[in-house]
C-alpha positions in Angstrom: 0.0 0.0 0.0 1.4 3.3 -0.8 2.0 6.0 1.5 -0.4 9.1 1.4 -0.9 12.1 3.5 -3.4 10.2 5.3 -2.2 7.2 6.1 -1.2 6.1 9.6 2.5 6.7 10.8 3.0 3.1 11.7 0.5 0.1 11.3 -1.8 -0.8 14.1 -4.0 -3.6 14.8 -7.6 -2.9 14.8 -9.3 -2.9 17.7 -12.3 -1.6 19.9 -11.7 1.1 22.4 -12.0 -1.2 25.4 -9.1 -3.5 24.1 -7.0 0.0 23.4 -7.9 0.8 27.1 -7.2 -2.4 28.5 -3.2 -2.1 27.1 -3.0 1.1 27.9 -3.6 0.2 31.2 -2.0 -2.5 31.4 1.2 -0.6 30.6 0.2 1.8 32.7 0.4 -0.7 35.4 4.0 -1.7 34.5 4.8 2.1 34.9 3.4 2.2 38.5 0.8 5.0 37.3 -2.8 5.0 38.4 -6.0 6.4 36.5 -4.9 6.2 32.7 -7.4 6.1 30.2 -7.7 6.5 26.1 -8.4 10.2 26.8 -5.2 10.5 28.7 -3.8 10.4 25.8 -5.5 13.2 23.9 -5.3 15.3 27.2 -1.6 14.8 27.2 -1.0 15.1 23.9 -3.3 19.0 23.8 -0.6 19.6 26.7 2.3 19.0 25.6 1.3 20.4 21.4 0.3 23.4 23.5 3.6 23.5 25.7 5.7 23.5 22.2 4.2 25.5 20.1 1.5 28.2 21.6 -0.4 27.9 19.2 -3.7 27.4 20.8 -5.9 28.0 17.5 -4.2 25.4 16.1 -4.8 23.0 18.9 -8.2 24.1 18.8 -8.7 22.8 15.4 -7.1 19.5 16.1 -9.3 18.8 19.0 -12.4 19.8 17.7 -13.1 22.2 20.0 -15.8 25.0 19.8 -13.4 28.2 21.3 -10.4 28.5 22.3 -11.3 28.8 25.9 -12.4 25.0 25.9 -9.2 24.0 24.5 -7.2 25.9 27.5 -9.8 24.3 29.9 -9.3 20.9 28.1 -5.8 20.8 28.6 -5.5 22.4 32.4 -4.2 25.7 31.6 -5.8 28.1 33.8 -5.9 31.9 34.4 -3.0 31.8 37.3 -0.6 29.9 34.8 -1.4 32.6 32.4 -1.0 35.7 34.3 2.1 33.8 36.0 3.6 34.2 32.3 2.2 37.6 31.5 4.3 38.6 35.0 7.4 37.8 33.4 6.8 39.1 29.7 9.0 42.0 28.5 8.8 43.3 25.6 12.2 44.9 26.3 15.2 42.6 27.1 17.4 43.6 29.3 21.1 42.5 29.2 
């Protein structure tokens, strides 16, 4: 099968969402970490995209979220990490 835009960046097995949550937890188990689930996984991944790039619209988009606000709330980003940053923002740099 050629490769396209749209095709998966490595093979998986298909599946039902309960067998994807039963490995996930059972390597969650392996890890010592309590309360992972499939959405873990999206909620991390929102995060972390967030985290790396800013770029909250885009993040938006990718989630399927309605506003911005949603995505910020999706991903645990609240109003005191946000004026925490604002506190340290200068627009001028000094040396």
């Amino acid at each position: 099968m050629p490769k396209t835009s749209r095709s998966p960046i490595y093979p998986v097995r298909k599946g039902t969402p309960t067998q994807a949550y039963r490995q996930l937890n059972k390597a969650a188990g392996f890890a010592e970490v309590e309360h992972v689930g499939n959405h873990t996984l999206r909620k991390t991944f929102g995060y972390w995209f967030y985290k790396a790039t800013k770029d909250i619209a885009m993040l938006q988009r990718i989630l399927h979220h309605s506003h911005p606000s949603v995505t910020l709330r999706y991903i645990g980003i609240t109003e005191e990490e946000t004026n925490n940053v604002l506190k340290t923002f200068s627009v001028f740099h000094s040396s």
